[in-house]
C-alpha positions in Angstrom: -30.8 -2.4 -15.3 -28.3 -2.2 -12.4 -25.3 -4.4 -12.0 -24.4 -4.6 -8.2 -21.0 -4.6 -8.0 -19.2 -6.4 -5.2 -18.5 -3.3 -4.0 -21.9 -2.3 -3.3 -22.9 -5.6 -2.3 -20.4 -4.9 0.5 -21.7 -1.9 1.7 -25.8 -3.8 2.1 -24.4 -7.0 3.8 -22.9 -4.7 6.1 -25.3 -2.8 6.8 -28.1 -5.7 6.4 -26.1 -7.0 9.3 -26.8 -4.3 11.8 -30.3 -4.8 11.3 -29.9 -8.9 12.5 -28.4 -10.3 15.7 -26.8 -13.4 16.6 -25.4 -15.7 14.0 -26.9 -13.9 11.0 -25.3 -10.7 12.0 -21.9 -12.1 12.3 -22.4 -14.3 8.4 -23.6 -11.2 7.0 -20.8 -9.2 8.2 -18.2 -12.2 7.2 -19.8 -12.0 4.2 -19.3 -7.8 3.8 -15.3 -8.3 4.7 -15.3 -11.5 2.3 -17.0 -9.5 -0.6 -14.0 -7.2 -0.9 -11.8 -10.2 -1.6 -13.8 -12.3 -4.0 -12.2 -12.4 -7.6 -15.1 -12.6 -9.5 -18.4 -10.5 -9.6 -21.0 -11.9 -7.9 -23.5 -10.9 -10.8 -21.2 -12.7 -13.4 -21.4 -15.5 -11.1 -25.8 -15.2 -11.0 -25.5 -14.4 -14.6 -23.9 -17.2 -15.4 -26.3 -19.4 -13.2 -23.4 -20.4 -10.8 -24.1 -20.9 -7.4 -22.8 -17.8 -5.2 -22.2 -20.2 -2.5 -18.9 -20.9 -4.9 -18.2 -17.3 -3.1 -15.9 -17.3 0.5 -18.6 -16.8 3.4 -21.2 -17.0 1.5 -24.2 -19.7 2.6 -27.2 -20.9 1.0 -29.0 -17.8 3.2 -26.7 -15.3 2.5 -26.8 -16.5 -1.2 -30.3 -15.9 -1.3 -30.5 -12.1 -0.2 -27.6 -11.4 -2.3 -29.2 -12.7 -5.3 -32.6 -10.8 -4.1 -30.3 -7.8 -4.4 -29.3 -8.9 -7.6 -32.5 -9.3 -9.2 -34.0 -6.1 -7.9 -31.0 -3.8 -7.4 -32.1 -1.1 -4.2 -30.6 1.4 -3.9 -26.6 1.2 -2.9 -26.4 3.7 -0.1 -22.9 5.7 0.3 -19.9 4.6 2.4 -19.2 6.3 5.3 -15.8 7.8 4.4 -14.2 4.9 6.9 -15.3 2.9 4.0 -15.1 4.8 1.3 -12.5 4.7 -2.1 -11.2 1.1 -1.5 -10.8 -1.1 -4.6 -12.0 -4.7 -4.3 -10.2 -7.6 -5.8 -12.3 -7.9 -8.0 -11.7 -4.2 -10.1 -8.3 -4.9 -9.3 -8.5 -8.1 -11.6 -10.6 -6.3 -14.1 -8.3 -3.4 -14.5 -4.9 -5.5 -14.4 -6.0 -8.3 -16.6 -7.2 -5.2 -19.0 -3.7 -3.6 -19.1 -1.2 -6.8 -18.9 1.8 -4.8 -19.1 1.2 -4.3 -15.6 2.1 -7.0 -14.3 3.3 -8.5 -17.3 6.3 -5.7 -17.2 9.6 -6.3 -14.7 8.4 -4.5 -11.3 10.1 -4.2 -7.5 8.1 -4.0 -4.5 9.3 -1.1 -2.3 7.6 -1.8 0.7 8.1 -4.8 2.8 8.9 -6.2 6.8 10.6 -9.0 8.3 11.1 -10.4 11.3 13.8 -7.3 12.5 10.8 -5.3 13.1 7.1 -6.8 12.8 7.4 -9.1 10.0 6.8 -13.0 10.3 9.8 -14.0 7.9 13.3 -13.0 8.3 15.2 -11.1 5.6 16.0 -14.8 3.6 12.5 -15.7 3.3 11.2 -12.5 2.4 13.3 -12.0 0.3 12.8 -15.7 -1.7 9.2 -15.4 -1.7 9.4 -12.0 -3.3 11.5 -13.5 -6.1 9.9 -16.8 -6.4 6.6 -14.2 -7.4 8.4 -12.4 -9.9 9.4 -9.3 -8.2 12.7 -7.7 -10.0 13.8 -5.9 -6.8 12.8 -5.3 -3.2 13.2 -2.8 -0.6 13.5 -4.1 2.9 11.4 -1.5 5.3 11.4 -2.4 8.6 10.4 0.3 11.6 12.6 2.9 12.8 13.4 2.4 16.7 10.2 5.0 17.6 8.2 2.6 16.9 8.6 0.6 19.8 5.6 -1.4 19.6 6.4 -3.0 16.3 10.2 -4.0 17.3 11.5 -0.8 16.0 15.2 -1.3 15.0 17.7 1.0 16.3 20.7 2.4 14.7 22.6 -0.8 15.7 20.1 -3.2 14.6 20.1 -1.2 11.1 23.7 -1.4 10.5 23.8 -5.3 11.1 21.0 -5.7 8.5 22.5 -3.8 6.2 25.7 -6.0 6.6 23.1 -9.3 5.9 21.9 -7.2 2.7 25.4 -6.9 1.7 26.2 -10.4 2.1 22.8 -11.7 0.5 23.6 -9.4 -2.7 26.9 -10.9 -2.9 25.6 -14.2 -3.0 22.7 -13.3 -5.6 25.6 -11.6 -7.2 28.4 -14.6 -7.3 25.2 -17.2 -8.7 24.5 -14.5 -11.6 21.2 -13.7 -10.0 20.7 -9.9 -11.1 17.8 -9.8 -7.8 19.0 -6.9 -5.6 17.6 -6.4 -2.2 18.0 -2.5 -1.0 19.0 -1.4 2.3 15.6 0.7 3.6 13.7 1.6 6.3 10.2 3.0 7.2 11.4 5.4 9.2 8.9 7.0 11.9 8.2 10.6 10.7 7.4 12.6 14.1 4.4 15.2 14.2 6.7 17.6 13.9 8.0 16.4 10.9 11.6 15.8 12.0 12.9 12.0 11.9 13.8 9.6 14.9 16.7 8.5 13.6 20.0 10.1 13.5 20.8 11.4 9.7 24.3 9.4 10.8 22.7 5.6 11.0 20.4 6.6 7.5 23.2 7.7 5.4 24.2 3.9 4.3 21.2 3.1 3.5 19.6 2.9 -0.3 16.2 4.3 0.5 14.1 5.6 3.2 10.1 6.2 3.7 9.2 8.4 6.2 5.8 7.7 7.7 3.3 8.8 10.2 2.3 6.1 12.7 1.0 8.9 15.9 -1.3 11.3 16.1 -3.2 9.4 13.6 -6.9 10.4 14.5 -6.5 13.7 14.7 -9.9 16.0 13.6 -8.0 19.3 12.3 -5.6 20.2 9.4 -2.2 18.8 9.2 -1.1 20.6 5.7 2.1 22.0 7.9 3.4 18.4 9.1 2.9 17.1 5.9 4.9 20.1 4.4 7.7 19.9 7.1 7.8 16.3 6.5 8.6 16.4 3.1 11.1 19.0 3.6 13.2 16.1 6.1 16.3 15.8 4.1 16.2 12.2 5.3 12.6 11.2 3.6 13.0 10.1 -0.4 9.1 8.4 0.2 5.9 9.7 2.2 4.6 6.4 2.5 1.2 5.6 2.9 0.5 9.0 3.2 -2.8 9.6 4.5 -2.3 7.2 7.1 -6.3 5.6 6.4 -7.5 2.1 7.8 -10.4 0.5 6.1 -13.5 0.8 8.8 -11.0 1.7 11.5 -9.7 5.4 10.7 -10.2 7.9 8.0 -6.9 9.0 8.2 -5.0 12.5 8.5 -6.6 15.8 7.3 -4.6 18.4 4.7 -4.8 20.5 2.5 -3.7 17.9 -0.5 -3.1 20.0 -3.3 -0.6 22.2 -0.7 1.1 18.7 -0.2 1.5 17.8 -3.6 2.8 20.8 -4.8 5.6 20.9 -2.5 6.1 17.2 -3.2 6.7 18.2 -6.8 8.6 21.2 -5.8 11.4 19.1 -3.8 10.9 16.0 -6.0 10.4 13.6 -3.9 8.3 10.6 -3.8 4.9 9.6 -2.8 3.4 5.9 -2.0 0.8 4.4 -2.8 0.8 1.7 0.1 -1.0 -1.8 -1.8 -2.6 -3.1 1.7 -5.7 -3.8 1.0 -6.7 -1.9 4.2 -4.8 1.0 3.4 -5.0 1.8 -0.4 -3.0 4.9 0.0 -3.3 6.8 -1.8 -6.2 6.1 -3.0 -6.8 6.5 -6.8 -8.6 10.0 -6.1 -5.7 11.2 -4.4 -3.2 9.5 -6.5 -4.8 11.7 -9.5 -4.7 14.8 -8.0 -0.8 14.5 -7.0 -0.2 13.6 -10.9 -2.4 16.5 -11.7 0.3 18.5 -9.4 3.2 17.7 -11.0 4.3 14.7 -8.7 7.1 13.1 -11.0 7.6 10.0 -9.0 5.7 7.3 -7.2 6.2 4.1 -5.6 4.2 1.5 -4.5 5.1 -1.4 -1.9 3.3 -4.1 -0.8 3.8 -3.5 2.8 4.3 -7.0 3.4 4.5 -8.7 6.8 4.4 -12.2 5.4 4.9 -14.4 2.2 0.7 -14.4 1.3 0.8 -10.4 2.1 3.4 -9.8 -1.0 0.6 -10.8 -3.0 -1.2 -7.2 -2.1 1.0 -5.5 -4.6 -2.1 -5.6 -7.3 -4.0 -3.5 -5.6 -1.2 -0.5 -5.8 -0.4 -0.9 -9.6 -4.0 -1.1 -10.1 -4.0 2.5 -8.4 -1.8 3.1 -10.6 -3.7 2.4 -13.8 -7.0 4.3 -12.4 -4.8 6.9 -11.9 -3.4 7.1 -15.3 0.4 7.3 -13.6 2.4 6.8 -16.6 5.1 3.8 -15.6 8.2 5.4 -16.3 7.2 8.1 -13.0 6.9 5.1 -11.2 10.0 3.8 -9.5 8.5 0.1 -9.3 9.4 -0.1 -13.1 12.9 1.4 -13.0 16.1 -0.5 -12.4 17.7 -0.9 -8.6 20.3 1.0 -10.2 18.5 3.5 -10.6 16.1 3.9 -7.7 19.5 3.8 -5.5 21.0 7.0 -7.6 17.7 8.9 -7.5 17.8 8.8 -4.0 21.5 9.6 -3.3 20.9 12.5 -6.0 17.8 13.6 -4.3 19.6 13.1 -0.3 22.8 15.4 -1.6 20.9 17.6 -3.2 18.3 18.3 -0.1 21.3 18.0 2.2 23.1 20.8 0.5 20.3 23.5 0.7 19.8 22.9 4.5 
């Protein structure tokens, strides 16, 4: 027979939900979001005759059809591609706790905001809550200044975090603490690929991630701003970089295997952004840039708060879809070297332009 996953079981609540009104559409859409979030299968749950109202937004009514679902399995229509290719936490569980070296091996997140740009935390308690989790290194990623509407820092901004950094590593340092926090920035990548940031205010930095945040909806190709992106000598990362929102856009249009190959050729890195919403890449992807001779990857939380650190899973789960070995991933190296690969990589690029 049919096991439903929560995946599918997603997909009919939601759609079960535009066939109601009132207060049963909106628990059967809770209940659609929620189902992407439960940690445990909701058939392991029925199969072990455990209530599923143990599940988040699920009610004794909501319960009911799910289990009707379970015990007759329809048919689990398609995801619109809005939808379509996210993990839940769920197979993020079942792959990670299948693989323990995973999470079980030292690993940095290389994604992450504070309060400098759009974050809730400033670059203290990040930067705690990342270690108190485990977390051998961080990157600290706040916005570039063209991103005005989430507190964008400018070049002046950037240098007096980057004096904070200094001072916190010193302090990690002098206590015998061998936690490093890098100097970064997600750095606005314009559509035509060029940065908006002056090469001057980027060179003290450790890392930078170039990123897309305009233009984001467009319906045609984009394999040319991707490929003059990731000839920017100031981009080390593409992060996140198909630029998707779970149910809100599908993201940006390319020709992928273009993309990847010229990622490979320059060897620079790709993301694979752990938001739960964003996924991205996305384990398709993610196994096609492999397949293309991508030799590094790194995967970042993309953190605006303490609970948001805890997204990292769903990347390295990615990860292990993908079949990325972890020595091409720069989570798993030391800040040592994640800081030389990218000074190597900046002089090199900087010398052929």
């Amino acid at each position: 027979m049919v096991t439903i996953t929560n995946a599918g079981l997603s997909e009919l609540l939601w759609r079960a939900g535009q066939e109601e009104a009132g207060h049963r559409r909106q628990a059967l859409e809770r209940a659609s979001r929620a189902a992407r979030f439960w940690s445990e299968e909701a058939s392991d749950l029925a199969d072990m005759d455990r209530s599923l109202t143990e599940l988040p937004n699920v009610g004794p009514w909501v319960g009911a059809k799910i289990h009707e679902w379970l015990d007759e399995p329809p048919p689990i229509p398609e995801p619109p591609e809005i939808r379509r290719g996210f993990l839940t936490l769920s197979q993020v569980r079942a792959v990670l706790d299948g693989a323990p070296d995973w999470e079980g091996s030292p690993h940095a997140d290389l994604q992450m905001h504070t309060t400098e740009s759009d974050g809730s935390l400033p670059l203290r308690g990040m930067v705690e809550a990342a270690r108190e989790i485990g977390r051998s290194f961080v990157a600290i990623t706040d916005h570039s200044q063209g991103l005005r509407i989430a507190n964008g820092m400018d070049a002046t901004r950037l240098a007096a975090q980057g004096l904070a950094i200094d001072r916190l590593n010193a302090e990690l340092a002098g206590q015998g603490d061998p936690f490093r926090v890098l100097r970064s920035i997600e750095m606005d990548v314009l559509p035509d690929g060029s940065s908006d940031m002056e090469p001057e205010a980027l060179a003290p930095l450790d890392l930078v991630l170039g990123a897309f945040h305009s233009q984001l909806r467009v319906p045609h190709d984009q394999t040319e701003r991707y490929l003059t992106a990731l000839r920017n000598p100031d981009v080390q990362i593409l992060a996140h970089p198909r630029a998707r929102m779970f149910g809100k856009r599908v993201g940006l249009l390319a020709d992928w295997s273009k993309v990847f190959d010229e990622a490979a050729r320059l060897g620079k890195a790709l993301e694979l952004d752990a938001t739960p919403a964003r996924q991205d890449l996305d384990v398709e992807l993610a196994r096609l840039a492999m397949r293309s001779g991508v030799r590094w990857f790194s995967i970042g939380s993309d953190a605006h708060s303490a609970a948001e650190l805890g997204a990292l899973p769903f990347g390295l789960a990615t990860a292990a879809l993908a079949e990325i070995p972890g020595d091409r991933i720069l989570n798993y190296r030391s800040a040592d070297f994640v800081t030389r690969w990218a000074a190597e990589l900046r002089d090199a690029r900087a010398g052929s332009v």
